[in-house]
PDB file of N, CA, C and O in Angstrom:
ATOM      1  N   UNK A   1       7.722 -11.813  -5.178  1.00  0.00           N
ATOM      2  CA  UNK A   1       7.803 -10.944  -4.027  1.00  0.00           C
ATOM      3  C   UNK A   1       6.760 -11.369  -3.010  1.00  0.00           C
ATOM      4  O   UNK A   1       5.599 -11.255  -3.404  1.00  0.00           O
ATOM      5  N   UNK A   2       6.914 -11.780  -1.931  1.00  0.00           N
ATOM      6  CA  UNK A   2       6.427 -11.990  -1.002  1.00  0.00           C
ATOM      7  C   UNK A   2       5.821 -10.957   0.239  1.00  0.00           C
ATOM      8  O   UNK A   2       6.679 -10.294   0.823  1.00  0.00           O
ATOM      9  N   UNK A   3       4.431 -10.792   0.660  1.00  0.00           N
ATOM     10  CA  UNK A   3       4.104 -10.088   1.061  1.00  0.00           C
ATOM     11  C   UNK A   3       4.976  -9.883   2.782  1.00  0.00           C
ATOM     12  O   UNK A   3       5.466 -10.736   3.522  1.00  0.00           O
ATOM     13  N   UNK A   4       4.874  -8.485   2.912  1.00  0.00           N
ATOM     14  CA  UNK A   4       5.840  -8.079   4.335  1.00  0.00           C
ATOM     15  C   UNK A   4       5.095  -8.300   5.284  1.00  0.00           C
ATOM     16  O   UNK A   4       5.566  -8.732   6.336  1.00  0.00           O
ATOM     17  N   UNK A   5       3.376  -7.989   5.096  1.00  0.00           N
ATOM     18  CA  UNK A   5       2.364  -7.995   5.934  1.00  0.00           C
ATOM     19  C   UNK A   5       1.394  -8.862   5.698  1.00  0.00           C
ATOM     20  O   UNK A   5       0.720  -8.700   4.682  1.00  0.00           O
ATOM     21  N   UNK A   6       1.044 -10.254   6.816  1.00  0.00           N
ATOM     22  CA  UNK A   6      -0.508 -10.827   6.663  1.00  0.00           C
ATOM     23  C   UNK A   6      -1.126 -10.425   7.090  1.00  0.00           C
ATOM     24  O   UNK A   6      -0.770  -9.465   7.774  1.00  0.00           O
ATOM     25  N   UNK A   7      -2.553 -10.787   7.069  1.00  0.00           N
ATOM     26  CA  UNK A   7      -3.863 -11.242   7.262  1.00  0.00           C
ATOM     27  C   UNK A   7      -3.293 -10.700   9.304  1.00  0.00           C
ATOM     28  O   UNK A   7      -2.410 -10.982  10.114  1.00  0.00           O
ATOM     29  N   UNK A   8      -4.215 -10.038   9.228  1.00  0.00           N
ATOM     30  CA  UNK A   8      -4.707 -10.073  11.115  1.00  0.00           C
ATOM     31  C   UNK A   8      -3.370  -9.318  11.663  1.00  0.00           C
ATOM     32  O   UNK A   8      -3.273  -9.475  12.880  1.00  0.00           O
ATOM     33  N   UNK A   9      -2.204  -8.462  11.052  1.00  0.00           N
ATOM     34  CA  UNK A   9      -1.318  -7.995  11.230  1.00  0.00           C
ATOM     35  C   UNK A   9      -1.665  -6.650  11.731  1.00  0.00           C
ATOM     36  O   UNK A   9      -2.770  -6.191  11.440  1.00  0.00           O
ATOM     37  N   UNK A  10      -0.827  -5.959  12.464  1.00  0.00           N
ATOM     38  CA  UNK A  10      -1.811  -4.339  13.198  1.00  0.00           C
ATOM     39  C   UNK A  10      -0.825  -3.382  12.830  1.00  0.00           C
ATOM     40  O   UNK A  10       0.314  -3.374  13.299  1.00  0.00           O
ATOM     41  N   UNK A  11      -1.288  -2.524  11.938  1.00  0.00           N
ATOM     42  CA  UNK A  11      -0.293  -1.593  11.266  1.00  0.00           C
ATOM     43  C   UNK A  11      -0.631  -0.279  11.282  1.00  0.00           C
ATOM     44  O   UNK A  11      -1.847  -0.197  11.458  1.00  0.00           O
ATOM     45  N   UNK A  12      -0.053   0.927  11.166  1.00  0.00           N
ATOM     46  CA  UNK A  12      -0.284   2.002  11.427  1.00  0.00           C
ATOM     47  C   UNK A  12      -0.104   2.907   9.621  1.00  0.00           C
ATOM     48  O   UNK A  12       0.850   2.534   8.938  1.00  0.00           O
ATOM     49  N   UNK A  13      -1.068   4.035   9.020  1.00  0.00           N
ATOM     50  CA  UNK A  13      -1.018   4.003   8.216  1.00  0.00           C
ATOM     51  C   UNK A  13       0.198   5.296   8.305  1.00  0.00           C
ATOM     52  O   UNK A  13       0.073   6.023   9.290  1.00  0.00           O
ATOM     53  N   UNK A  14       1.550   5.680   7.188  1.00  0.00           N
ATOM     54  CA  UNK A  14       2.186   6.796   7.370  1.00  0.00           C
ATOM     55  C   UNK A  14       2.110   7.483   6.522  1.00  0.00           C
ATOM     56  O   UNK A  14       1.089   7.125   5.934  1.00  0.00           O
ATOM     57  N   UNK A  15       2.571   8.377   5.963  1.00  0.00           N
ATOM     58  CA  UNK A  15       2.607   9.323   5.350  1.00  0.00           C
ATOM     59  C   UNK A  15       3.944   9.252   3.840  1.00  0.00           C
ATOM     60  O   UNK A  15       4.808  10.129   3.836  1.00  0.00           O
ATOM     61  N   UNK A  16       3.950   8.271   2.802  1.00  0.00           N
ATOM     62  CA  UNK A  16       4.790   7.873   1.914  1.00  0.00           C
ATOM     63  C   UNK A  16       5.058   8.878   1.166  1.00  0.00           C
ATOM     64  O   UNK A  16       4.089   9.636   1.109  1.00  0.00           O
ATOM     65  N   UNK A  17       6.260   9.350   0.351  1.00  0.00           N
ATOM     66  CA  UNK A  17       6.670  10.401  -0.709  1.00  0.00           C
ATOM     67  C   UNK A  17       5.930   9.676  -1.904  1.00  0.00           C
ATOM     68  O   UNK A  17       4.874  10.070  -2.399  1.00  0.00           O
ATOM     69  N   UNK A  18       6.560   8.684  -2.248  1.00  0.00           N
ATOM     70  CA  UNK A  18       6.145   7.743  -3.412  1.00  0.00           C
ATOM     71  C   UNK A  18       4.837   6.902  -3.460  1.00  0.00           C
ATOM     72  O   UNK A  18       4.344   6.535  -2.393  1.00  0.00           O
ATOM     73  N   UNK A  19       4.296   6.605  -4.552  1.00  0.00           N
ATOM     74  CA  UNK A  19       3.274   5.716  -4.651  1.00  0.00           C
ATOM     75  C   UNK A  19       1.868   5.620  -4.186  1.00  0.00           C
ATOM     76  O   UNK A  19       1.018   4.730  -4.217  1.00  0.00           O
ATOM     77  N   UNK A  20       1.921   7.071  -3.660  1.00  0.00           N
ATOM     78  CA  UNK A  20       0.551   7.260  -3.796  1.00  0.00           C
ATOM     79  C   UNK A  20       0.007   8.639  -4.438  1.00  0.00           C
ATOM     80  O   UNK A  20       0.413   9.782  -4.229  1.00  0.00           O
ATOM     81  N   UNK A  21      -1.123   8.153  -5.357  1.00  0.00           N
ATOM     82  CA  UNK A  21      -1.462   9.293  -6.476  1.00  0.00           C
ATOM     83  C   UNK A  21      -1.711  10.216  -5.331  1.00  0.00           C
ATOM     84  O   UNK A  21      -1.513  10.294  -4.119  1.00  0.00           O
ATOM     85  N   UNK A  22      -2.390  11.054  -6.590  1.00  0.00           N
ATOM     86  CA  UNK A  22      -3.161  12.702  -5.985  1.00  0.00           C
ATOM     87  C   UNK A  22      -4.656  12.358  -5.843  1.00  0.00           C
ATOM     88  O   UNK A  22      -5.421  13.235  -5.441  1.00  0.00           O
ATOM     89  N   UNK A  23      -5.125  11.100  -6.157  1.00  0.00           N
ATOM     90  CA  UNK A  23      -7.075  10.776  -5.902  1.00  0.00           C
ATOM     91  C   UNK A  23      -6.490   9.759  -4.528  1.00  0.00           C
ATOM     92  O   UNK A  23      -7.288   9.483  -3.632  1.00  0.00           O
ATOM     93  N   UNK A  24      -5.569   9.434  -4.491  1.00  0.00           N
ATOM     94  CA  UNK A  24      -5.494   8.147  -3.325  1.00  0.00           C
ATOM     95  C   UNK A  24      -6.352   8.451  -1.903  1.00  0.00           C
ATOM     96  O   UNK A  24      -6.220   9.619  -1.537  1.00  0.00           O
ATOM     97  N   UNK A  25      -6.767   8.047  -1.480  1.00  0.00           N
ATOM     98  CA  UNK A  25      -7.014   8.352   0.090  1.00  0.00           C
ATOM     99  C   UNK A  25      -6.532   7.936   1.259  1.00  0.00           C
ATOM    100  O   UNK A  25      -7.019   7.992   2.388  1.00  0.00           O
ATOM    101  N   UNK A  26      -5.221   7.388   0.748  1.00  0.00           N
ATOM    102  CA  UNK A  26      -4.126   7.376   1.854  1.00  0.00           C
ATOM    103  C   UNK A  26      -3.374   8.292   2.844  1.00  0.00           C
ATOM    104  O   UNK A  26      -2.935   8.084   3.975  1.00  0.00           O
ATOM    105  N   UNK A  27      -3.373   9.393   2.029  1.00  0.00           N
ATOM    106  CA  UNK A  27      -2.898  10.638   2.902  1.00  0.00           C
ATOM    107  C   UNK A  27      -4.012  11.227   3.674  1.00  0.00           C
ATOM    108  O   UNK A  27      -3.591  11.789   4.685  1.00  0.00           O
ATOM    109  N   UNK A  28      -5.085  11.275   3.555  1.00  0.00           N
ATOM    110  CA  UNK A  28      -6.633  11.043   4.751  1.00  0.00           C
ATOM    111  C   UNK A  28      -6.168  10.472   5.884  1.00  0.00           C
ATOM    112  O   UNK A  28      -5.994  11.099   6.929  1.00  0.00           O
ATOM    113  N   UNK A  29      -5.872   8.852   5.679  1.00  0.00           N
ATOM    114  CA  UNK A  29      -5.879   8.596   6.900  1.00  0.00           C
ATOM    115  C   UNK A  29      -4.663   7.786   7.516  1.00  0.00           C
ATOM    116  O   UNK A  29      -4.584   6.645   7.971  1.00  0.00           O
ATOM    117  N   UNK A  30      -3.577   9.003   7.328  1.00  0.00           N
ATOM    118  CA  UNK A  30      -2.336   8.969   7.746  1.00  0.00           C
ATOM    119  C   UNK A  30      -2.329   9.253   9.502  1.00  0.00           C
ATOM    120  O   UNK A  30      -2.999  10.114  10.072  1.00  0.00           O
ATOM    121  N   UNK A  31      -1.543   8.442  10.041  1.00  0.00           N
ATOM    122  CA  UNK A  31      -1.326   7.828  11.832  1.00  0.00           C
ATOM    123  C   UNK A  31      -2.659   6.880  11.935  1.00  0.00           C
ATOM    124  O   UNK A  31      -2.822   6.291  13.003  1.00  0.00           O
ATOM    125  N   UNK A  32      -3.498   6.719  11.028  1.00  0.00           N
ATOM    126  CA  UNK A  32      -4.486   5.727  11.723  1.00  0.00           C
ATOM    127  C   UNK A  32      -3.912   4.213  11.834  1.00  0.00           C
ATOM    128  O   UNK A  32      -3.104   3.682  11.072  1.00  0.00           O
ATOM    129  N   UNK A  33      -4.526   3.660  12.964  1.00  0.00           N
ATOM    130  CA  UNK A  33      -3.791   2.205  13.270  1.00  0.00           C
ATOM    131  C   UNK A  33      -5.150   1.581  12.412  1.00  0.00           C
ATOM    132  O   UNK A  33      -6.155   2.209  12.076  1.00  0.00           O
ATOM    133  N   UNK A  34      -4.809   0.020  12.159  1.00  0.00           N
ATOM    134  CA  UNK A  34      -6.184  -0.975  11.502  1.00  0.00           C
ATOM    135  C   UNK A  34      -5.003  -2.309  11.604  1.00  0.00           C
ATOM    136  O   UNK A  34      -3.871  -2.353  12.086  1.00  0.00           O
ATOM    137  N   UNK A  35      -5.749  -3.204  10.998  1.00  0.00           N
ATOM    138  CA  UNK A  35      -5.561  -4.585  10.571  1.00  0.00           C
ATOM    139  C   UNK A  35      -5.586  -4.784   9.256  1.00  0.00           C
ATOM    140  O   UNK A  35      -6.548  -4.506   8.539  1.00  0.00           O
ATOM    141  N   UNK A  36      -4.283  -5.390   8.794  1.00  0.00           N
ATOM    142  CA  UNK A  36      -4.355  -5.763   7.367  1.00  0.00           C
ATOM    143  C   UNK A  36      -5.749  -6.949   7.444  1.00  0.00           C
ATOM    144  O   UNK A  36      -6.042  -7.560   8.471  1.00  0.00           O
ATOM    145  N   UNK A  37      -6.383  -7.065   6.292  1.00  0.00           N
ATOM    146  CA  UNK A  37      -7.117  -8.042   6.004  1.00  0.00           C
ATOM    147  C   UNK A  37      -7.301  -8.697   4.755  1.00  0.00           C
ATOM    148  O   UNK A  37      -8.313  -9.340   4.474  1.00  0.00           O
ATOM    149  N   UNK A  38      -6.179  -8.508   3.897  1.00  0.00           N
ATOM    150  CA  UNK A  38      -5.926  -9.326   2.622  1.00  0.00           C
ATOM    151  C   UNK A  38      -4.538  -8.303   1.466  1.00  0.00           C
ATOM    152  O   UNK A  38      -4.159  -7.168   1.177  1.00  0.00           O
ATOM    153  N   UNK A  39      -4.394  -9.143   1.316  1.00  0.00           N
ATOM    154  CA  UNK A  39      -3.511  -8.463   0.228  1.00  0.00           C
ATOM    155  C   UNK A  39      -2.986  -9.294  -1.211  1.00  0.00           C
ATOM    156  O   UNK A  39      -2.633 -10.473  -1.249  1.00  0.00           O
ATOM    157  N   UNK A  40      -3.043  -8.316  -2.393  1.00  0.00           N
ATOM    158  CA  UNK A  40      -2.623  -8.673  -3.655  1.00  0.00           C
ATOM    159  C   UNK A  40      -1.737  -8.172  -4.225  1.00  0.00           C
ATOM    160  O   UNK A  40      -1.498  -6.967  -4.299  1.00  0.00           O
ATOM    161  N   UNK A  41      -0.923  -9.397  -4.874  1.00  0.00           N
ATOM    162  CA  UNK A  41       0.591  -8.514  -5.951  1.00  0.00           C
ATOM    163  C   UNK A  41      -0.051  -7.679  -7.045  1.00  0.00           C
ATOM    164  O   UNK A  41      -1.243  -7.897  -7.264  1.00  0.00           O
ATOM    165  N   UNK A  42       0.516  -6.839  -7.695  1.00  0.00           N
ATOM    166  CA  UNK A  42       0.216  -6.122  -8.636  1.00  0.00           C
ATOM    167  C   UNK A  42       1.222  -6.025  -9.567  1.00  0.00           C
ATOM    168  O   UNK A  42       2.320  -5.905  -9.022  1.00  0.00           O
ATOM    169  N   UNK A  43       1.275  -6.035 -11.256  1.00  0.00           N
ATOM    170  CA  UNK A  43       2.485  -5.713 -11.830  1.00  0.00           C
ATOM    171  C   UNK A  43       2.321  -4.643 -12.213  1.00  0.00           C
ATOM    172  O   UNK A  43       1.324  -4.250 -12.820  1.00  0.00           O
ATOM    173  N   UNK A  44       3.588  -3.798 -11.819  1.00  0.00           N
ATOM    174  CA  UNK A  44       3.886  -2.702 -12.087  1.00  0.00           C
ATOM    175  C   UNK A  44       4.638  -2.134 -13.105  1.00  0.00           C
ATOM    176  O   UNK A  44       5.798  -2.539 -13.033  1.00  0.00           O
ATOM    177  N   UNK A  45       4.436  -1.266 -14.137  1.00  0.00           N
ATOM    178  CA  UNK A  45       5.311  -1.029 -15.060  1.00  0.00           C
ATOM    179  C   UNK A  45       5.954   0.406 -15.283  1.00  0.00           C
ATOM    180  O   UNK A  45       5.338   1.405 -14.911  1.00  0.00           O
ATOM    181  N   UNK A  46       7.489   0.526 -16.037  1.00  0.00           N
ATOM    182  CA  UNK A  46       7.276   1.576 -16.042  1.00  0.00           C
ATOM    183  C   UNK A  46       6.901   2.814 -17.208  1.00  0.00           C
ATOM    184  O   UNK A  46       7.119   2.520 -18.383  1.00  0.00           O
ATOM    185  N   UNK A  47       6.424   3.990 -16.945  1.00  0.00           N
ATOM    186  CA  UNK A  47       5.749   4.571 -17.996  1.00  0.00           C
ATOM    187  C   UNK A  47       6.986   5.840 -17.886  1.00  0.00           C
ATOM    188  O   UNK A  47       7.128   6.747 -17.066  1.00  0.00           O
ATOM    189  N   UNK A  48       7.897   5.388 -19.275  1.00  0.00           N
ATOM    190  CA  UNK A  48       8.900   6.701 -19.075  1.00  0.00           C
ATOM    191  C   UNK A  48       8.459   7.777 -20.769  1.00  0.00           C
ATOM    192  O   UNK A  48       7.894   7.265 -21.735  1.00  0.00           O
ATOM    193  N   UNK A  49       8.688   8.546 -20.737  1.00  0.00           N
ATOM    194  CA  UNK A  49       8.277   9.440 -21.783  1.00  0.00           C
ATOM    195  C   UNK A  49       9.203   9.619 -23.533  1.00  0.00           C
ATOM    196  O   UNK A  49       8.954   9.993 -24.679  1.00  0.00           O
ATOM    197  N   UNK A  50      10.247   9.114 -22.790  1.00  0.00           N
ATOM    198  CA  UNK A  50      11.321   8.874 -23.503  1.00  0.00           C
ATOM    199  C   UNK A  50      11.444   7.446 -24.531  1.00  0.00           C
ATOM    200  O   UNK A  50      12.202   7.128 -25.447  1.00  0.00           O
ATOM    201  N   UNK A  51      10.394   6.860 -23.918  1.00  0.00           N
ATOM    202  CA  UNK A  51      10.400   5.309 -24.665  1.00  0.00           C
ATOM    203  C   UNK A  51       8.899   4.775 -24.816  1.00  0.00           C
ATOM    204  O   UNK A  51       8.197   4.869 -23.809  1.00  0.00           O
ATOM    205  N   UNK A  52       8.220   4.109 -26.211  1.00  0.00           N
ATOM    206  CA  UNK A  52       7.292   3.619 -26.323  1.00  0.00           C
ATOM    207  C   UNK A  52       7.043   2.354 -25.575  1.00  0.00           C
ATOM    208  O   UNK A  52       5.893   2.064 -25.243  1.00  0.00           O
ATOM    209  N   UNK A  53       8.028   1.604 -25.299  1.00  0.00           N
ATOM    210  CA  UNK A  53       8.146   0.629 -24.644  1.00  0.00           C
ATOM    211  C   UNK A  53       7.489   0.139 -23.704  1.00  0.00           C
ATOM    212  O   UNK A  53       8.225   0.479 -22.778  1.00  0.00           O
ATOM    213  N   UNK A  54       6.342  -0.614 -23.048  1.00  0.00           N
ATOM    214  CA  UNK A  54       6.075  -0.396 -22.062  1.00  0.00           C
ATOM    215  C   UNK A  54       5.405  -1.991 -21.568  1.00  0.00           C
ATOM    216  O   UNK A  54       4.665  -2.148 -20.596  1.00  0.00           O
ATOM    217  N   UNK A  55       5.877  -3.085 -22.507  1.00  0.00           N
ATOM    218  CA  UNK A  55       5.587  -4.285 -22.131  1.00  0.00           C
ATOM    219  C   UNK A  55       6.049  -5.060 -20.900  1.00  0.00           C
ATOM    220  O   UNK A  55       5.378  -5.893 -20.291  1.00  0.00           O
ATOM    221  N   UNK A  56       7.854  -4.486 -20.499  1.00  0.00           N
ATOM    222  CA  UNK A  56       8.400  -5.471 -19.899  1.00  0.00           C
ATOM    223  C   UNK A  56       7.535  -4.927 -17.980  1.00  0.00           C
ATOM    224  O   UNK A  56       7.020  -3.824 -17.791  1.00  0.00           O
ATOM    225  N   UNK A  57       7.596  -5.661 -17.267  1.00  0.00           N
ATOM    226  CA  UNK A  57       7.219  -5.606 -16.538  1.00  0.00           C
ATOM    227  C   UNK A  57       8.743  -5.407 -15.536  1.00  0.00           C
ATOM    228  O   UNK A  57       9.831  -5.957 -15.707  1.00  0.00           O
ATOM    229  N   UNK A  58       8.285  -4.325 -14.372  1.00  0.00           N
ATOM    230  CA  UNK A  58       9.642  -3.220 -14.044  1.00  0.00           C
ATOM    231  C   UNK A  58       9.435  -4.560 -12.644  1.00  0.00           C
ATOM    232  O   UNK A  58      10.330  -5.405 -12.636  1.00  0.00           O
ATOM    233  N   UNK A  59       8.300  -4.712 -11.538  1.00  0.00           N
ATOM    234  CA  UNK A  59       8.272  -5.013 -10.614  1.00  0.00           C
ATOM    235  C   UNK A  59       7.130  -5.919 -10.176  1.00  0.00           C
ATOM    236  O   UNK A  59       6.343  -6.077 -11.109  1.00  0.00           O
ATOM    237  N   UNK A  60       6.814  -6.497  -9.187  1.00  0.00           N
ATOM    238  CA  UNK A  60       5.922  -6.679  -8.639  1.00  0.00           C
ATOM    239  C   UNK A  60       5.366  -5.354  -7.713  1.00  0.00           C
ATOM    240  O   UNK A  60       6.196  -4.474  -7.489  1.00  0.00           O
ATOM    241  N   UNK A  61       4.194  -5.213  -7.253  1.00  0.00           N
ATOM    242  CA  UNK A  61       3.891  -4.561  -6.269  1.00  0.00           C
ATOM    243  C   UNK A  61       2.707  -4.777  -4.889  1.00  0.00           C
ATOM    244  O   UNK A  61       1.495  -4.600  -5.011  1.00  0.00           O
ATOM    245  N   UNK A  62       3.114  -5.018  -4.145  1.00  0.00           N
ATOM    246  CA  UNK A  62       2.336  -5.501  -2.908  1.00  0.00           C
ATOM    247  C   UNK A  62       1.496  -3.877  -2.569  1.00  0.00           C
ATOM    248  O   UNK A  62       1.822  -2.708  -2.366  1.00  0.00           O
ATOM    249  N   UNK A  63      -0.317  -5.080  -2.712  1.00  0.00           N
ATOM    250  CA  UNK A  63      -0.615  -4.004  -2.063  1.00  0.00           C
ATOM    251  C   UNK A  63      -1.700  -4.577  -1.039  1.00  0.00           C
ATOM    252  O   UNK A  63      -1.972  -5.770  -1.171  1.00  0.00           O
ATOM    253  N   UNK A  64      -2.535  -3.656   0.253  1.00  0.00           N
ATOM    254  CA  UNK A  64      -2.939  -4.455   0.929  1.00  0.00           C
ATOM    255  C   UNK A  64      -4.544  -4.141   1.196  1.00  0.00           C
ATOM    256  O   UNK A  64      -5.073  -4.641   0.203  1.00  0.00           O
ATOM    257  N   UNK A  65      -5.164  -3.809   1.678  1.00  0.00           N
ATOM    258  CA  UNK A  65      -6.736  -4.137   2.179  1.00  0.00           C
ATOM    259  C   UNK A  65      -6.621  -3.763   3.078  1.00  0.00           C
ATOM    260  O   UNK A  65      -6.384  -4.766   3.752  1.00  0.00           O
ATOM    261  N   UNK A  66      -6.594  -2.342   4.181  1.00  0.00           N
ATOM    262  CA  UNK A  66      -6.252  -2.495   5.481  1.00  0.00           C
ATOM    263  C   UNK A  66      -8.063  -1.704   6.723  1.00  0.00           C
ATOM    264  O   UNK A  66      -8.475  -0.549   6.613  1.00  0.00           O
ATOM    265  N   UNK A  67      -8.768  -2.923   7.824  1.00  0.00           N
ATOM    266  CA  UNK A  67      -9.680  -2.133   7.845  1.00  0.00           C
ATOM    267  C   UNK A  67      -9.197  -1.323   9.305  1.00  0.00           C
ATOM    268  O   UNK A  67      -8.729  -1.875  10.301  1.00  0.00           O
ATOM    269  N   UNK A  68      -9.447   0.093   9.126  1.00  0.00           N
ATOM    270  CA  UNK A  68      -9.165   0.776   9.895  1.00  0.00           C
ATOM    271  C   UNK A  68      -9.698   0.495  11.481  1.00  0.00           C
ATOM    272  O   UNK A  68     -10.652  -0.274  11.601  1.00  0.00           O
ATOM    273  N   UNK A  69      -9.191   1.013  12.528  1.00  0.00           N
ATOM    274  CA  UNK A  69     -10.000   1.017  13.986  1.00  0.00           C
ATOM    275  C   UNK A  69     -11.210   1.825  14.070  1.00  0.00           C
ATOM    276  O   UNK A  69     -12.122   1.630  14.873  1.00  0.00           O
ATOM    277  N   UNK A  70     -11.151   2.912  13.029  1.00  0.00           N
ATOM    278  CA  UNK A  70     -12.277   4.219  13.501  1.00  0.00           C
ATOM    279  C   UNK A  70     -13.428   3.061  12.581  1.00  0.00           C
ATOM    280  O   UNK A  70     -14.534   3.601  12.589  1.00  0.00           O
ATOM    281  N   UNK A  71     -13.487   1.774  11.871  1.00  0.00           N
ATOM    282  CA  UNK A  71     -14.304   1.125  11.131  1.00  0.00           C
ATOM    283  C   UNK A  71     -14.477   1.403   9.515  1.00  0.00           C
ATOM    284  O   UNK A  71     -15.440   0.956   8.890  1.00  0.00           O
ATOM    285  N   UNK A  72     -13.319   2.278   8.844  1.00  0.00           N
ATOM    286  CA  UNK A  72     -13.231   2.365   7.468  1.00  0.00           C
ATOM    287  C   UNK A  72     -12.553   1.177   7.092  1.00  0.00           C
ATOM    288  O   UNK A  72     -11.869   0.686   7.990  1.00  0.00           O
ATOM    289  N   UNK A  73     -12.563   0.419   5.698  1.00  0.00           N
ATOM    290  CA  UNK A  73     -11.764  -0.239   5.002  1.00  0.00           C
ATOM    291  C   UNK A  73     -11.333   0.614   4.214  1.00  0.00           C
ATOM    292  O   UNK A  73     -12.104   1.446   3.736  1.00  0.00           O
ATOM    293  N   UNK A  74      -9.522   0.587   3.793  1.00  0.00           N
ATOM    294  CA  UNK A  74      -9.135   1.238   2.671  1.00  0.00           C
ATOM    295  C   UNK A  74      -8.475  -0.028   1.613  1.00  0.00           C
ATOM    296  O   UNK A  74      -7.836  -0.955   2.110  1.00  0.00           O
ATOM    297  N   UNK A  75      -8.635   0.033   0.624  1.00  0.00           N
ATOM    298  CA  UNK A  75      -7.367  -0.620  -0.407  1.00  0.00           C
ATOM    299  C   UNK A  75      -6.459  -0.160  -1.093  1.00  0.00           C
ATOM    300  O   UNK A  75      -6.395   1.020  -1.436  1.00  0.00           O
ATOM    301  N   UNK A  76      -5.838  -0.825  -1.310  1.00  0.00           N
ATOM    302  CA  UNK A  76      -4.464  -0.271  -2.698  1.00  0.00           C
ATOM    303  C   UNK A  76      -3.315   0.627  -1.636  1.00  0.00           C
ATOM    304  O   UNK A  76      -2.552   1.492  -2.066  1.00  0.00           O
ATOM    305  N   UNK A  77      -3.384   0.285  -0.485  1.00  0.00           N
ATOM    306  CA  UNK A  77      -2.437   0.756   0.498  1.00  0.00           C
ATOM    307  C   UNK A  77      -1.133  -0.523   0.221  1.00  0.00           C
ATOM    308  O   UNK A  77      -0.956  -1.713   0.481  1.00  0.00           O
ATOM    309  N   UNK A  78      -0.468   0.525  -0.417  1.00  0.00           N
ATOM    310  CA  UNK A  78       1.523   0.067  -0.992  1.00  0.00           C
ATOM    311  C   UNK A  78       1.742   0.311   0.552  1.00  0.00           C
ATOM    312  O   UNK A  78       1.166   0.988   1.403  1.00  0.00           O
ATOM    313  N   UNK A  79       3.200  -0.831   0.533  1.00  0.00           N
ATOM    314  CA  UNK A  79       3.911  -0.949   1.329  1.00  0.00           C
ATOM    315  C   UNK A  79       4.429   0.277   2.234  1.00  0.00           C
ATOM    316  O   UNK A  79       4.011   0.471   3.376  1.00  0.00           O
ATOM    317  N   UNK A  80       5.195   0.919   1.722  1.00  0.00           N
ATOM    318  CA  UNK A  80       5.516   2.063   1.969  1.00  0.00           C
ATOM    319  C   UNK A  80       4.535   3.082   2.179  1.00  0.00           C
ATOM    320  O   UNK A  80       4.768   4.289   2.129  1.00  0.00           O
ATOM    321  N   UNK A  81       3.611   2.638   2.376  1.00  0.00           N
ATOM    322  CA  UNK A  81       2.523   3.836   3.523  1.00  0.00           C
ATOM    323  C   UNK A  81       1.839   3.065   4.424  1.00  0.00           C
ATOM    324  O   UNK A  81       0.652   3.151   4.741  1.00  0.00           O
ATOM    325  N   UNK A  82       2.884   2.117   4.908  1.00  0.00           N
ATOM    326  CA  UNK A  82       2.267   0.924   6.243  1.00  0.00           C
ATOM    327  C   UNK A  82       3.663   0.628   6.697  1.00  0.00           C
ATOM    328  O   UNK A  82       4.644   0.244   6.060  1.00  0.00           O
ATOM    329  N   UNK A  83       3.452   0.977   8.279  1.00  0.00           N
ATOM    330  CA  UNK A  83       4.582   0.379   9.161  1.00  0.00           C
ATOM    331  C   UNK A  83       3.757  -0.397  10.300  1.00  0.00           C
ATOM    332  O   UNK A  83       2.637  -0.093  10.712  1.00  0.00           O
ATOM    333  N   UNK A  84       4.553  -1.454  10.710  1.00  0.00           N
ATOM    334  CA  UNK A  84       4.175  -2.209  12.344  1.00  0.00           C
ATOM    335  C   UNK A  84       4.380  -1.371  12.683  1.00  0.00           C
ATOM    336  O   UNK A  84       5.375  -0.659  12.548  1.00  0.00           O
ATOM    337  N   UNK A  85       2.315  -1.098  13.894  1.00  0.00           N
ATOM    338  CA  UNK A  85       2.227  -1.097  15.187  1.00  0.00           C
ATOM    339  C   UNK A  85       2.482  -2.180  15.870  1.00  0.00           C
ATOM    340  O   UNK A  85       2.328  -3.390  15.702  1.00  0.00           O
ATOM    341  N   UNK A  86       3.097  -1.179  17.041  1.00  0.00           N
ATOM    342  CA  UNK A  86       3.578  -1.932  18.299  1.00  0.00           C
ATOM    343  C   UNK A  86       2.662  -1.264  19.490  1.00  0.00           C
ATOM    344  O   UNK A  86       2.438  -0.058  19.593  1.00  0.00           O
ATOM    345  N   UNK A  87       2.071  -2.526  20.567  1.00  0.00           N
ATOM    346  CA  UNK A  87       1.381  -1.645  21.133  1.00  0.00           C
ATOM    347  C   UNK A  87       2.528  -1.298  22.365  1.00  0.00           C
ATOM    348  O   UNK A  87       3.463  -2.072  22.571  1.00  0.00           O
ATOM    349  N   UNK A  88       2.379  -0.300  22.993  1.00  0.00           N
ATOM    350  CA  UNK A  88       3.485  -0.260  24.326  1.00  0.00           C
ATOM    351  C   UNK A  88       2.661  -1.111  25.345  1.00  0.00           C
ATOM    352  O   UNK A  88       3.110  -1.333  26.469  1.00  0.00           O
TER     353      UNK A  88
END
């Protein structure tokens, strides 16, 4: 899986249903604009209750490094709580 977003890319952070816990601090700083500044795959698995199983690996997961404009860095910002800014 190939990342959607590089390095020096200007993204706005949103507000995702999925994939981000209840400690995350993504929903903090939801509409803030920043710059991606690195990003790593992650394997993701899944943990179902119904099955001991839990070797095979379900996905990859992109996640990114993004440092904010107000001057925070956040990490572990999944795809789906980052869309392109566009400036008008």
């Amino acid at each position: 899986m190939a990342a959607k977003y590089f390095s020096g890319a200007r993204v706005r952070i949103r507000d995702a249903q999925r994939g981000v816990g209840a400690l995350s601090d993504v929903r903090r700083y939801r509409d803030q604009i920043g710059q991606i500044i690195g990003s790593t795959a992650l394997i993701a698995f899944a943990a179902r209750p119904w099955t001991e199983e839990t070797s095979v690996a379900v996905h990859l997961l992109q996640v990114y490094k993004v440092r904010l404009d107000v001057g925070i860095e956040i990490d572990y910002v999944t795809e789906d709580c980052l869309e392109v800014f566009e400036q008008a």
